[in-house]
N, C-alpha and C positions, 0 to 999 in steps of 0.2 A: 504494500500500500504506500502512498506516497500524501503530502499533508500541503496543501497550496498554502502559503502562507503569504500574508498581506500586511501593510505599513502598520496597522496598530499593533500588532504582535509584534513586529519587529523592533520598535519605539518603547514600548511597555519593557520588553524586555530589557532594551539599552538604559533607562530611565529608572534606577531605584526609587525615585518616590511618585511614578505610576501605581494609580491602583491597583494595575493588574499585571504587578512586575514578577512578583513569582506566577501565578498563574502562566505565565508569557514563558519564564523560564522552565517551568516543569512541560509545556508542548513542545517548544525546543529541541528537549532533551530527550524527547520520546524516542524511538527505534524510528519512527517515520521515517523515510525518504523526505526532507525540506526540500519543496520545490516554490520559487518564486518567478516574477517576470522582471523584465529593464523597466519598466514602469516603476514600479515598488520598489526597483533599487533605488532609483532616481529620487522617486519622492520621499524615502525612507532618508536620504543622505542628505535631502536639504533638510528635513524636518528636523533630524539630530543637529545640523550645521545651525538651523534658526532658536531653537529650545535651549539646546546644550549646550555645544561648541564642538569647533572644528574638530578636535581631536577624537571625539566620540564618531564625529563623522567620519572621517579620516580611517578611524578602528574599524567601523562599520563596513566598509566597501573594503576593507582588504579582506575581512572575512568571507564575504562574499565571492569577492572573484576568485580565493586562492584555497576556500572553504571545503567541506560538504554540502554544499547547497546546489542543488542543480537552476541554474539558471537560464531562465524559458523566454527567447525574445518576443513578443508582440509585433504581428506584422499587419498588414493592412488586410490581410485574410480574418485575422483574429478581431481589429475592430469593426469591421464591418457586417460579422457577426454576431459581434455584443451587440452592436444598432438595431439591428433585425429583432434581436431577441428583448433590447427594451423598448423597440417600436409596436411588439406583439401582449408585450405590458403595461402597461401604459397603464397607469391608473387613472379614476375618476377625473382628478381634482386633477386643471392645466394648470400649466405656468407659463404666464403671459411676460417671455421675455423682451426686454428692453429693445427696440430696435437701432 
């Protein structure tokens, strides 16, 4: 099995006084397969760069690229099939954005 994991796990975990810092660190640490995308890398490392400091950031992206984490790019096949699938759910309630 393999565990997709996304920027608040990733953040929770780097951030000891996140709520949900052990929580974050016990999935981690699971037998899982960590699999993420360049998205989540990206936003994961400015979030730590704007919250924390660079050097969190810094820590972060080396674990990442030289890690166990398999890292899944995002291609224009991939967003165009998230659109599909939140154009297929769409809730009730619009948002009348800004023109």
């Amino acid at each position: 099995m393999s565990l997709l994991v996304d920027t608040s796990i990733w953040y929770a975990a780097a951030d000891a006084s996140d709520n949900a810092n052990s929580r974050a660190r016990k999935i981690l640490s699971s037998s899982e397969l960590l699999v993420t995308t360049d998205h989540v890398l990206v936003v994961t490392w400015t979030l730590l760069r704007n919250r924390s400091h660079r050097a969190a950031a810094e820590r972060f992206w080396q674990v990442m690229i030289g890690g166990p984490v398999m890292l899944e790019p995002v291609g224009m096949t991939d967003i165009e099939a998230a659109w599909q699938i939140g154009q297929r759910t769409l809730c009730a309630t619009t948002v009348n954005w800004p023109q």
